[in-house]
C-alpha positions in Angstrom: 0.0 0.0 0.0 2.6 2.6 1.3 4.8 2.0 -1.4 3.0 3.3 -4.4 2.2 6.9 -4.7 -0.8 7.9 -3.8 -1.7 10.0 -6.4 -1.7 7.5 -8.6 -4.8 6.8 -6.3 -8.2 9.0 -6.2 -9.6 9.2 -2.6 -12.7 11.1 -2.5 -12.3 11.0 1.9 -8.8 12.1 1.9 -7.9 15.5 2.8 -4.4 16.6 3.6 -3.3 12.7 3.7 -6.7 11.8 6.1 -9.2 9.7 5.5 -12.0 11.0 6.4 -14.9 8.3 6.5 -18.3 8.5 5.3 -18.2 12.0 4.0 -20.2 11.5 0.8 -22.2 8.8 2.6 -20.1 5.9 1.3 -17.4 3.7 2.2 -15.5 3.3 -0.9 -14.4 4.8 -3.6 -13.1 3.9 -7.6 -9.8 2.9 -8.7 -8.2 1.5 -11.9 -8.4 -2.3 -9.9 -12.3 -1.9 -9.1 -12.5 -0.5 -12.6 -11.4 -4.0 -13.9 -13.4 -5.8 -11.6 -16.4 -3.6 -13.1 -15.1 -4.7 -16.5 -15.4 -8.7 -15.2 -18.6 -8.4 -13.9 -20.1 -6.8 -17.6 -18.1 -9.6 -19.9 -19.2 -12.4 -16.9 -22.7 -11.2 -17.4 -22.6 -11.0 -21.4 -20.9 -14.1 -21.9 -23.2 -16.2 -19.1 -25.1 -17.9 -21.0 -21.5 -19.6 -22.9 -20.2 -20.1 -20.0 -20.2 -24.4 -18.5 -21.2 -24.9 -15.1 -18.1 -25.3 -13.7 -16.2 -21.8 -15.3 -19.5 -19.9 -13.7 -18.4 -22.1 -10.7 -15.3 -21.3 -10.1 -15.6 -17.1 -11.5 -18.5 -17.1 -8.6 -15.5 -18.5 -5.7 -12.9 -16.0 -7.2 -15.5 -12.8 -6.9 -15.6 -12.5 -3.9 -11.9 -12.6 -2.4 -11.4 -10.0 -5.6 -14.2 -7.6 -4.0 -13.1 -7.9 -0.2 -9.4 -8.0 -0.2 -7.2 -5.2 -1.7 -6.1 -3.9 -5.0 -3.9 -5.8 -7.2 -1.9 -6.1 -10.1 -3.6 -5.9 -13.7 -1.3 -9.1 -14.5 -2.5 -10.6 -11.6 -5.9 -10.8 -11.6 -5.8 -11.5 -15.8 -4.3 -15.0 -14.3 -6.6 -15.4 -12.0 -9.5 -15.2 -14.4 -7.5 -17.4 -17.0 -7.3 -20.0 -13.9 -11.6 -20.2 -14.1 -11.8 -19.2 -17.5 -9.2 -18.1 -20.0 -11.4 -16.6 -23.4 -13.2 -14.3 -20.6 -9.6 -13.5 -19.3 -9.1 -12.1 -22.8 -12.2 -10.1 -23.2 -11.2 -8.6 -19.8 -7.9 -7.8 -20.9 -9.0 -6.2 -24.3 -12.1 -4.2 -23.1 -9.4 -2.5 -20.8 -7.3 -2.3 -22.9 -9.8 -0.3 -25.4 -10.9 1.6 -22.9 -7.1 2.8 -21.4 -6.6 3.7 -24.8 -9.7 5.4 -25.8 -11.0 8.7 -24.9 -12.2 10.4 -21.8 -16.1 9.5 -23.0 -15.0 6.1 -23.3 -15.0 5.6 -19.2 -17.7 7.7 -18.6 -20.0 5.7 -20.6 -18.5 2.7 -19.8 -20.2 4.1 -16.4 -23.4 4.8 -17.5 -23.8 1.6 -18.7 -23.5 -0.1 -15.5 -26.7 0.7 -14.5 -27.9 -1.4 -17.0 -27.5 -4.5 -15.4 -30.4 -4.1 -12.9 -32.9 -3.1 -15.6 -35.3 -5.7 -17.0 -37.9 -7.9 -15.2 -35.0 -10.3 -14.7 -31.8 -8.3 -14.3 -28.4 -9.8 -14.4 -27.5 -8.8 -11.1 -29.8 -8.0 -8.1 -29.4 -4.9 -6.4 -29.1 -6.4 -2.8 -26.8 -8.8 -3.7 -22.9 -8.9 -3.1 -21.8 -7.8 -6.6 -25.4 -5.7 -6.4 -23.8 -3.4 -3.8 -20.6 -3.7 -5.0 -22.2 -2.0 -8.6 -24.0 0.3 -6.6 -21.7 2.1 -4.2 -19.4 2.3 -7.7 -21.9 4.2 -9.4 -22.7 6.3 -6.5 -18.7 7.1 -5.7 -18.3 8.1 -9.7 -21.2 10.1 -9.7 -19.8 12.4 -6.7 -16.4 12.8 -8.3 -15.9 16.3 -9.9 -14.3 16.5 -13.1 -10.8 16.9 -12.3 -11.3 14.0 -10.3 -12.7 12.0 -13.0 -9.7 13.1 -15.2 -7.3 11.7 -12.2 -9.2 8.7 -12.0 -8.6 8.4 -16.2 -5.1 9.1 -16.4 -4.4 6.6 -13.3 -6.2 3.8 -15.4 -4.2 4.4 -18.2 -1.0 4.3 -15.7 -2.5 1.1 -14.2 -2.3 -1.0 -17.8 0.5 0.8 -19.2 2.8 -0.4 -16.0 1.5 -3.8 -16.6 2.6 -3.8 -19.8 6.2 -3.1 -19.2 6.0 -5.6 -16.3 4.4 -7.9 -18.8 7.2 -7.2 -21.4 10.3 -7.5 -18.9 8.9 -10.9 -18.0 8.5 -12.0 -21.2 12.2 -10.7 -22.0 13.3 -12.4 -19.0 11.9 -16.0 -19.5 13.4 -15.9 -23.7 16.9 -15.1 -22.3 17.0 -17.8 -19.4 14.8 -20.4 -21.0 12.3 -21.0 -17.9 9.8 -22.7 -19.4 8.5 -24.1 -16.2 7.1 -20.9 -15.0 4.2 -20.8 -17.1 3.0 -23.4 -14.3 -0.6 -23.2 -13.4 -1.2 -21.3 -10.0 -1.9 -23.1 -6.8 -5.2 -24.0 -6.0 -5.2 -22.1 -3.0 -3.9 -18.9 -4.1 -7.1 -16.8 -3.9 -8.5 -18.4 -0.9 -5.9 -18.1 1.2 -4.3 -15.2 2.5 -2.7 -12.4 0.9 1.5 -13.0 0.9 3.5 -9.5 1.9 4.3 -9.3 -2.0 1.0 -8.7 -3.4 0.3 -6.4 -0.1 3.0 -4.4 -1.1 1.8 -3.5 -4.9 -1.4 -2.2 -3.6 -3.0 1.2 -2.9 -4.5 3.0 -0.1 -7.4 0.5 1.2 -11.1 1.5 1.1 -12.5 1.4 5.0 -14.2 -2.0 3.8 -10.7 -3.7 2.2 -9.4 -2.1 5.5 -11.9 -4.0 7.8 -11.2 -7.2 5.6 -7.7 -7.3 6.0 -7.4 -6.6 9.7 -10.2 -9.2 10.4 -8.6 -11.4 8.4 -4.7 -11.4 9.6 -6.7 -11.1 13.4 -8.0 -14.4 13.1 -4.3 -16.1 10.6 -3.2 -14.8 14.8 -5.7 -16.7 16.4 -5.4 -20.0 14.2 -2.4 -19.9 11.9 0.3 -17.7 12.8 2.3 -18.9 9.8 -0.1 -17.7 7.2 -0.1 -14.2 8.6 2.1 -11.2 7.5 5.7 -10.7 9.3 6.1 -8.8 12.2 7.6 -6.0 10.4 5.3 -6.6 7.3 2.1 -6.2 9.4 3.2 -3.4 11.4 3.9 -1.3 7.9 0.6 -2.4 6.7 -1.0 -1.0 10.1 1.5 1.8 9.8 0.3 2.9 6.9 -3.8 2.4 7.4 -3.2 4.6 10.7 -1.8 7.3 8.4 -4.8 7.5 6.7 -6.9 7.3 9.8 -5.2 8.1 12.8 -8.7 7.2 14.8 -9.1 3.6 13.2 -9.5 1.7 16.6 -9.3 -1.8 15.2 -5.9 -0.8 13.6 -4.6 -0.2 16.8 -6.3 -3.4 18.6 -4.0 -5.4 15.6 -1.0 -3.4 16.5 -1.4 -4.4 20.2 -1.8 -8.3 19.0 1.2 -7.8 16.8 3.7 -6.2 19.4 2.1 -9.4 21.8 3.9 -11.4 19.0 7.4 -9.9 19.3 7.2 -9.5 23.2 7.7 -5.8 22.3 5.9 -4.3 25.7 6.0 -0.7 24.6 4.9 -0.9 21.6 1.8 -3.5 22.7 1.0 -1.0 25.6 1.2 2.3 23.4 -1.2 0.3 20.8 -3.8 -0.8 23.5 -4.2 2.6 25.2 -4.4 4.1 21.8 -7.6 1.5 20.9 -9.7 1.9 23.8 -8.8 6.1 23.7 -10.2 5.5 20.2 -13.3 4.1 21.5 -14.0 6.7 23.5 -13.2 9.7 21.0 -15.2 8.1 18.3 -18.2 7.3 20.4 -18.3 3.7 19.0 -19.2 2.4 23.1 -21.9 4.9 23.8 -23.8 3.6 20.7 -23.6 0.6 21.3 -23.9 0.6 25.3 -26.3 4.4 25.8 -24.4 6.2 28.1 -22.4 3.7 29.8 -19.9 3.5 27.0 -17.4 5.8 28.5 -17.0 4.3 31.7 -17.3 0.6 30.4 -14.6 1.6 27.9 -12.2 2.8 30.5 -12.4 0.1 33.3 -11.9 -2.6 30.4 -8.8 -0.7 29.2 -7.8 -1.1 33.3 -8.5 -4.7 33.2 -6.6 -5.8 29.4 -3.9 -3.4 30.9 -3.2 -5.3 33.6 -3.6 -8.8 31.4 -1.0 -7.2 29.4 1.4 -6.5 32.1 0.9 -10.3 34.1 1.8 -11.7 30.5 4.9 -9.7 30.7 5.4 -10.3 34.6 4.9 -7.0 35.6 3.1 -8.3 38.7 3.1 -4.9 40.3 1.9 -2.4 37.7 -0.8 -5.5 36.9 -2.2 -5.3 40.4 -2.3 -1.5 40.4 -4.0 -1.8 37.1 -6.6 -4.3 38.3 -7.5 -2.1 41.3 -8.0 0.5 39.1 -10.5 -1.7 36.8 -12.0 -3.2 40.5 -12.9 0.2 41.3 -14.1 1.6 38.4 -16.6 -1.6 37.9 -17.8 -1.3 41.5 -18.9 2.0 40.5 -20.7 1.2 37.9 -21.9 -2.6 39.3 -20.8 -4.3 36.4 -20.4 -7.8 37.8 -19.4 -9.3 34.4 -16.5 -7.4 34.5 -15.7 -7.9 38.0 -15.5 -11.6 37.5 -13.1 -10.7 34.9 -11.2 -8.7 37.5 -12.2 -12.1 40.1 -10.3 -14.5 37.4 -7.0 -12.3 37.0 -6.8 -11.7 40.5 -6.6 -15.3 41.1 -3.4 -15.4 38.5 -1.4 -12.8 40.3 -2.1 -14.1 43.8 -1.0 -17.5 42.6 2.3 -16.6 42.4 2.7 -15.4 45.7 0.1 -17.9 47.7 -2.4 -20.5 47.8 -5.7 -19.1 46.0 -7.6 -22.0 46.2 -10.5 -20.5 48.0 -10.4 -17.5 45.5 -10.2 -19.9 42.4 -13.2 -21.9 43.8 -15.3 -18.4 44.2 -14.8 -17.8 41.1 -16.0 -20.9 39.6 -19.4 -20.0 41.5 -19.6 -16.4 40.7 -19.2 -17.3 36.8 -21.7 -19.9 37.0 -24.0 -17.4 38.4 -23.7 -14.9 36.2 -24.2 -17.0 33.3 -20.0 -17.1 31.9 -19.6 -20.3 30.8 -16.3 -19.4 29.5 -14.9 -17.9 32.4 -16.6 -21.2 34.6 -14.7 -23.5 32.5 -10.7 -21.5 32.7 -12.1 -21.6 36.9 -12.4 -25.1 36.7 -9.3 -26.2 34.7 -6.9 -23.9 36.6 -8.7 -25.7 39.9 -8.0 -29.5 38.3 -4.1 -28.1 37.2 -3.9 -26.9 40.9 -5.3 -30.1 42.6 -2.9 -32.1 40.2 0.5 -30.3 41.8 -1.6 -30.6 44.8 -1.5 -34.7 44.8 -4.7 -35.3 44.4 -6.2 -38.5 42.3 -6.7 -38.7 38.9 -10.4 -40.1 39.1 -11.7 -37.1 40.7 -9.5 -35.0 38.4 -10.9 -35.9 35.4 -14.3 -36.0 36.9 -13.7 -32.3 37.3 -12.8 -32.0 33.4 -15.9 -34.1 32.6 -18.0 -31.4 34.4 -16.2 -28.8 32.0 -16.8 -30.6 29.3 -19.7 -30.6 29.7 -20.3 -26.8 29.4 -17.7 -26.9 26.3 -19.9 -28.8 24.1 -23.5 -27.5 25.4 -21.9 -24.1 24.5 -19.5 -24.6 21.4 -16.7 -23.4 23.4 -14.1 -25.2 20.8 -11.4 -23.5 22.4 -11.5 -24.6 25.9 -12.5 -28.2 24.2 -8.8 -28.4 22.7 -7.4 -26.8 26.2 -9.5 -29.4 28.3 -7.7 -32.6 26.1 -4.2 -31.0 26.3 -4.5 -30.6 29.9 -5.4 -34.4 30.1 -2.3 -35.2 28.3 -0.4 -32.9 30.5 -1.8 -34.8 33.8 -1.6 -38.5 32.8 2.3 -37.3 32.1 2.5 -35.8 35.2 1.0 -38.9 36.5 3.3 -41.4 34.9 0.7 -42.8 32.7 2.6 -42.5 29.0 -0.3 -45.1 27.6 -2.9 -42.7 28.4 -1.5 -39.4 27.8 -0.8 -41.0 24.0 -4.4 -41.4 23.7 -5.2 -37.9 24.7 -2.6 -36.8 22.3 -3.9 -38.3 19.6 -7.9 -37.4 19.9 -6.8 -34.0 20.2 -4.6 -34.2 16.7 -7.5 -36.0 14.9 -10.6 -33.7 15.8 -11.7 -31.4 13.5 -12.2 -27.3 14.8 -15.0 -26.5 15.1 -14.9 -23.2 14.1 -14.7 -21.7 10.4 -11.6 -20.6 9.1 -10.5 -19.9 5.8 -9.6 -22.6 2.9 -5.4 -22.6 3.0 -5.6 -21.7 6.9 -4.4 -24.4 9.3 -6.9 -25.3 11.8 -6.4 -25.2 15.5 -2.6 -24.2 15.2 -3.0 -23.4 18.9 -0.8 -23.4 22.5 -2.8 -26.8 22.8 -1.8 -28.2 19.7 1.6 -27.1 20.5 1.5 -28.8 23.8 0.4 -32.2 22.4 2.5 -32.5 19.7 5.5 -31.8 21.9 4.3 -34.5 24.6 4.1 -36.7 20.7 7.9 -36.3 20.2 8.7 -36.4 23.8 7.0 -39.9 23.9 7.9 -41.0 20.5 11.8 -40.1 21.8 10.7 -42.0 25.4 10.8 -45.1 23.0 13.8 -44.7 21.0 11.8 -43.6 17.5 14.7 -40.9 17.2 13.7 -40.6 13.4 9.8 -39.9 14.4 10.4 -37.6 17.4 12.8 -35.3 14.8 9.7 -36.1 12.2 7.8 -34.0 14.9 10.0 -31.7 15.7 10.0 -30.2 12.3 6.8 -30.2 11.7 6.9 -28.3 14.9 9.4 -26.1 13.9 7.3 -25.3 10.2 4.0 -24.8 12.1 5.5 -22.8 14.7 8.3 -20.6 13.4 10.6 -19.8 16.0 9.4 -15.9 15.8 6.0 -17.2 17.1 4.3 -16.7 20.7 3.8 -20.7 20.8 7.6 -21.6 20.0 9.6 -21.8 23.1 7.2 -25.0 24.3 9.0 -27.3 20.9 12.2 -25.2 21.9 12.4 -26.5 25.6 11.2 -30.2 24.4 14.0 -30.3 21.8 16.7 -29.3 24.5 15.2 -32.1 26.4 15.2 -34.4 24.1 18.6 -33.6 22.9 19.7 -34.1 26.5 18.7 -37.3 26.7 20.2 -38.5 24.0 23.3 -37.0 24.6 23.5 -38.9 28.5 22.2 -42.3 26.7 25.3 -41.6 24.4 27.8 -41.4 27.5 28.3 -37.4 26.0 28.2 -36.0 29.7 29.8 -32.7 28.2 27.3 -32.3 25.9 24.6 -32.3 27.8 25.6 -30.1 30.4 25.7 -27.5 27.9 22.4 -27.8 27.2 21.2 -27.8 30.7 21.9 -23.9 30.3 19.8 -23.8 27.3 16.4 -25.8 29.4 17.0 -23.5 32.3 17.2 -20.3 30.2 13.7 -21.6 28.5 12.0 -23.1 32.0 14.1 -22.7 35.4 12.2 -25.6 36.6 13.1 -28.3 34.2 16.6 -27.1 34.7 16.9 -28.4 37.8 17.3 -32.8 38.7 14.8 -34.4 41.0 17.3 -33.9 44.4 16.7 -36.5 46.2 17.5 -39.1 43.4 20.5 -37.4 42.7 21.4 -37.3 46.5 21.0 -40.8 46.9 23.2 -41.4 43.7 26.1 -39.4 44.9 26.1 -41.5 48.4 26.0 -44.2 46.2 29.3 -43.4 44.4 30.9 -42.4 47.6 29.9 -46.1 48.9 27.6 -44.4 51.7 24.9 -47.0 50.6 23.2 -46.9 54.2 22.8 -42.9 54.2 21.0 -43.4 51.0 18.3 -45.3 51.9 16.5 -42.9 54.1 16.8 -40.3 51.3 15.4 -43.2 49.0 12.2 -43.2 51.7 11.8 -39.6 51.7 11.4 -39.0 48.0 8.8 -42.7 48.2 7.1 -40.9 50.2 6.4 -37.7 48.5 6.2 -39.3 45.2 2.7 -41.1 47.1 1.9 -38.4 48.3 1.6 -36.8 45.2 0.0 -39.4 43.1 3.8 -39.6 41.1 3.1 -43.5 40.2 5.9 -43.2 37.7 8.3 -41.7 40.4 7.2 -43.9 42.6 8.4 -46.6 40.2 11.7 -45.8 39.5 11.9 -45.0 43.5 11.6 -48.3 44.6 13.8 -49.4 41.9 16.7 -47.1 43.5 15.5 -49.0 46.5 16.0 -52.4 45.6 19.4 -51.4 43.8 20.4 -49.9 47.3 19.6 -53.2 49.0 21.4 -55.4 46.4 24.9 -52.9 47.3 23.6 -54.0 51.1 23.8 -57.8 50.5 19.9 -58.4 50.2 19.6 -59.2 47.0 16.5 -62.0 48.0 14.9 -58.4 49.8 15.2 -56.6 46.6 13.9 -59.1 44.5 10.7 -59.1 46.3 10.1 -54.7 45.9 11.0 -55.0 42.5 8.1 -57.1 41.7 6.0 -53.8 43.2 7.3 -51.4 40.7 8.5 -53.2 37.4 4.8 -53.5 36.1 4.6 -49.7 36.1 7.6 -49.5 34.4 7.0 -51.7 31.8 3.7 -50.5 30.8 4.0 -46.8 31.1 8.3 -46.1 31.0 10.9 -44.9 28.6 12.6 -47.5 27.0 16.0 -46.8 28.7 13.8 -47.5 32.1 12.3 -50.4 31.6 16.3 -51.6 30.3 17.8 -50.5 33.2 14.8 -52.3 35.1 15.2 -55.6 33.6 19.2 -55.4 34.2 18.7 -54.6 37.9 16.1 -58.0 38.1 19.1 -59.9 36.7 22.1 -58.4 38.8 19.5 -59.7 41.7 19.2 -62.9 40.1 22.6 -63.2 39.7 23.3 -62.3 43.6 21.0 -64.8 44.4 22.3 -67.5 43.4 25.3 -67.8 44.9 23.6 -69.6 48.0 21.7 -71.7 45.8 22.5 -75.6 45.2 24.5 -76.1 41.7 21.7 -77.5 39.4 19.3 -74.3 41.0 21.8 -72.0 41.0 22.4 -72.9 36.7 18.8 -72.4 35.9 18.9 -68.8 37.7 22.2 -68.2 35.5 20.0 -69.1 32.8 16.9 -67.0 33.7 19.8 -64.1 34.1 21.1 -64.5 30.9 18.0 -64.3 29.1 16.6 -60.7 31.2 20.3 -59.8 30.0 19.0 -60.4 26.9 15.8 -58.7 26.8 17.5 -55.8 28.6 20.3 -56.0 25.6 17.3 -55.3 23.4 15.6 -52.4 25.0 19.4 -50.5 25.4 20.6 -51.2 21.8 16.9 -49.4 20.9 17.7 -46.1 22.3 21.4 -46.6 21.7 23.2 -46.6 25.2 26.3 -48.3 24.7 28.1 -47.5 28.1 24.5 -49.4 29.7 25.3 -52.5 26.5 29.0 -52.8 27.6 28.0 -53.8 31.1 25.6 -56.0 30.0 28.0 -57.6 27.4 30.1 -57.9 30.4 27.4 -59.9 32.8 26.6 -62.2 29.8 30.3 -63.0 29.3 31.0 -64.2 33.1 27.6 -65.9 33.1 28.4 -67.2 30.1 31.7 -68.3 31.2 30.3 -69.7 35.1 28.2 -72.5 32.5 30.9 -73.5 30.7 29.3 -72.0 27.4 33.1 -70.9 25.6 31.6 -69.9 21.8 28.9 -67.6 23.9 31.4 -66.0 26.6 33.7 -65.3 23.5 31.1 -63.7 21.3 30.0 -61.6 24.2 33.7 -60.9 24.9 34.4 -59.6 21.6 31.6 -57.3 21.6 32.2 -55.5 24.6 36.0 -55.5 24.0 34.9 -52.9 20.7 32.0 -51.1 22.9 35.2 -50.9 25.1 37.7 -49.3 23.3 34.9 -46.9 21.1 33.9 -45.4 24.7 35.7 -43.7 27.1 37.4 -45.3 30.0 35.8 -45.0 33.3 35.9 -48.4 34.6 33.4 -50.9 34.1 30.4 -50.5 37.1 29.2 -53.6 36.9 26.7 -53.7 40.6 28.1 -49.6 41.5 25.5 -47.7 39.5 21.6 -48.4 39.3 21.5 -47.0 35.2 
């Protein structure tokens, strides 16, 4: 828009470079692009009755993204008719070509005879319908223009086709010298539906307030559903840059500003852009129409209130409770309870990071129910089940909770809080330890359809919830050694949500995570403590180990194996406590490895049948490895008080958990965990007399041996 001069443009609202809307009672006005689209609409309805069923079809689907979105290109749109149909293409082309190169007469009947089109007891076009009005407010913005204007409005349409043709004859220059046949390729499918790339935004000229309202609804909701699709940053902000020029009062434009500096985590410029919108409001008048004389006062305490939003997203705790007090008050004044229980809801968000605010949360729940606010009900609820998860409680009653919520979801379409509910689900059962069931969740959530309408070409539901589940996707697929899948994720991740995106530091964290992993499966210690940095810089929390585990693990390699075991108790303990089965699990495996160091081996045979199952079902790969090796170091400690022909069949039994533990580690790729099972097998192997199967097993850990570095080989001195 900014970049092309706008004289080349007639605005019949602009004075002294502002638009000043509705002065002639209209909303739009002519230029050489609408011109064209005049000159489709004649030849469509001239050549109707030659046209098939599926060229009227497909003209009818391309109208109506040419009359909403902005200008374009002459060049442009002829190949977007020759897409539907290419002989009217050509009668396009040549009627404006005549009329570019005709007289001044030539476009002013060319006016008059638009009118024709509603005459006859069946007219072509109906006045009330979209192309109707389109006609219409045509006429009626030609009909105001004085002559000078009209003589502007000539010599820009003659400037419109004559820049097309040397665009037109460079190109064709340009594909003769380099030989690119292949870019006389048909156009994508999608090309009109979808939204408008930063190219053809750039060609355009000043927007008409309905092109204007059009393209900021339409990059508001690209934000809301596919972030991808919408302009830049910097593209959008030009855009908005430039409609504000022309209308420095344009309150929406501001409201898309604010959303766009949100994207960038730019807090001044989000925070100059939302006072600017709801001062807008209130200059304008648009909230005392709508809401008598309340509009001024409802205006200002919900600027208070998205003020304070604005700074809690930004962790401004203090200027966010100052702001809220000041939306608090202004709502008690005017007993506006609806937006008290806004105020209610964001209260509970800052005093949640100070204290409990159970008690306020539950309030809340009630006071939305009351009042009729489903939506506000349902967050109440959710942030009560995420609470009461941290807070230990079961899962049963938890998703009985989300049931409720449910509930209210589908009774009111609330789509939204539908793909919020499922992701929180998956986020529990992993909290939970339940990998089986938070898979599930995963997947229902990935295969439901939105429910709500969004353009052809436009992802659906590119969301923080899809983002959540498809990051628990690669964390699980990676959980199981499918490397190849969890990276298939990841990218997909990465193309969906580009790493200038509000939703991109969740796939950031989970592939530092993953990466970690790896690199401590792969014995690269130095690796991943360099990317413990990168975890903590994303999420402090996951920075940090679970302590006590690590406690008792250092007592282990300083051969304090009884001062671990009340540690060990502790962190059982609090893992019940807290409904952490999964914890729990690998707990009681630290147990039982404690009490084989401890010369108990029959003792820690008998726990491990307690937490195994667990394991098994729900664990990562490496666990349920470094399980099945523990079960056979016991076995293997066993035996040595049991009568020969007993104490070979527990050898044998050994050897073949060795085996199956072999498997799980050679699936994620430890080889420090397969050289000290390689070891086992060999002095099993060799306790039997088997000589071929002790050598093979020999062999193999001598190259695992030299390929890793030398530490020693713990054989019964580490649990993993």
């Amino acid at each position: 828009m900014a970049s092309v001069h706008e004289s080349l443009y007639f605005n019949p609202m602009m004075t002294n470079g502002v638009v000043h809307a509705n002065v002639f009672g209209i909303k739009d006005w002519v230029t050489p692009y609408k011109m064209a689209l005049l000159v489709l609409i004649g030849e469509l309805g001239r050549a109707g009755p030659h046209l098939s069923l599926l060229e009227r079809r497909r003209l009818n689907r391309l109208l109506l993204p040419l009359l909403q979105g902005p200008d374009m290109t002459l060049s442009r749109l002829i190949k977007a008719i020759e897409e539907c149909c290419p002989h009217l293409a050509s009668s396009v082309q040549i009627r404006i070509k005549l009329m570019a190169g005709g007289e001044l007469k030539d476009m002013e009947q060319f006016f008059d005879d638009l009118s024709e089109a509603f005459s006859g007891t069946e007219p072509e076009v109906h006045k009330t319908s979209v192309v109707g009005l389109f006609l219409r407010h045509m006429i009626l913005a030609y009909n105001k223009l004085s002559f000078s204007q009209v003589y502007k409005l000539y010599t820009a349409l003659q400037q419109y086709f004559q820049n097309d043709e040397k665009k037109s004859g460079g190109d064709e220059t340009e594909m003769e010298l380099t030989h690119c046949g292949e870019l006389e390729g048909k156009m994508e499918k999608d090309e009109f539906d979808g939204p408008l790339r930063e190219e053809e935004i750039s060609c355009n000229g000043p927007l008409s307030q309905k092109q204007a309202e059009y393209f900021l609804s339409q990059q508001a909701s690209l934000l809301k559903n596919d972030e991808t699709k919408a302009l830049s940053p910097a593209s959008l902000q030009k855009e908005l840059n430039s409609l504000l020029k022309f209308n420095p009062d344009f309150a929406e434009a501001h409201y898309l500003s604010y959303l766009n500096g949100l994207r960038v985590q730019d807090v001044f410029s989000s925070t100059h852009s939302l006072l600017h919108y709801f001062d807008r409001l209130i200059l304008t008048g648009a909230e005392s129409k709508s809401n008598g004389d309340e509009g001024c006062g409802r205006s200002l305490r919900y600027a208070a209130l998205n003020l304070a939003a604005l700074h809690c997203r930004f962790g401004h705790y203090q200027q966010a409770e100052l702001a809220l007090q000041e939306a608090i008050r202004i709502a008690q004044e005017s007993n506006d309870h609806v937006c008290l229980q806004h105020c209610l809801s964001w209260l509970y968000i800052l005093e949640q990071k100070r204290s409990d605010s159970c008690v306020l949360l539950e309030h809340s729940v009630k006071k939305a129910v009351y009042f009729g606010l489903p939506y506000l009900a349902s967050l109440g609820i959710q942030s009560l089940v995420q609470q009461r998860a941290f807070a230990g409680k079961t899962a049963n009653k938890l998703m009985g909770a989300l049931k409720d919520s449910d509930l209210l979801h589908w009774k009111h379409s609330l789509s939204e809080l539908i793909d919020i509910s499922i992701a929180q689900k998956t986020a529990i059962w992993r909290l939970y330890g339940r990998s089986t069931m938070a898979l599930q969740q995963a997947q229902m959530l990935l295969s439901m359809n939105s429910l709500e309408a969004v353009n052809v070409g436009v992802q659906q539901n590119n969301t923080e919830s899809f983002a959540v589940v498809l990051c628990h996707l690669a964390e699980l697929h990676a959980e199981q050694g499918y490397f190849t899948a969890a990276s298939e994720i990841l990218k997909h991740l990465k193309e969906r949500f580009p790493p200038n995106s509000q939703h991109a530091q969740l796939w950031m964290l989970f592939d530092q995570k993953i990466q970690f992993d790896r690199a401590m499966n792969d014995g690269k210690y130095h690796v991943a403590g360099s990317l413990v940095a990168g975890i903590t810089a994303l999420n402090s929390t996951e920075g940090v180990y679970s302590v006590l585990l690590s406690i008792a693990e250092l007592y282990w390699r300083s051969l304090c194996h009884t001062i671990a075991l009340p540690v060990l108790l502790q962190a059982l303990a609090l893992s019940q406590e807290y409904r952490l089965q999964y914890l729990a699990s690998e707990t009681i495996l630290n147990l039982a490895f404690s009490q084989l160091i401890l010369g108990i081996p029959e003792q820690a045979l008998s726990i491990l049948h307690m937490a195994i199952e667990p394991i098994l079902a729900h664990g990562a790969v490496l666990d349920k490895g470094a399980a099945i090796f523990l079960v056979a170091k016991c076995q293997v400690a066993s035996a040595a008080s049991y009568p020969p022909q007993k104490k070979a069949e527990a050898l044998e039994s050994a050897i073949l958990n060795l085996n199956e533990a072999k498997t799980y580690f050679a699936k994620v790729d430890c080889k420090e965990q397969l050289r000290d099972v390689l070891y086992l097998q060999a002095r099993l192997f060799h306790s039997l007399g088997k000589t071929q199967e002790r050598n093979q097993c020999a062999m193999l850990f001598r190259q695992l041996h030299q390929e890793l570095p030398a530490r020693g080989v713990p054989l019964i001195n580490a649990f993993k």
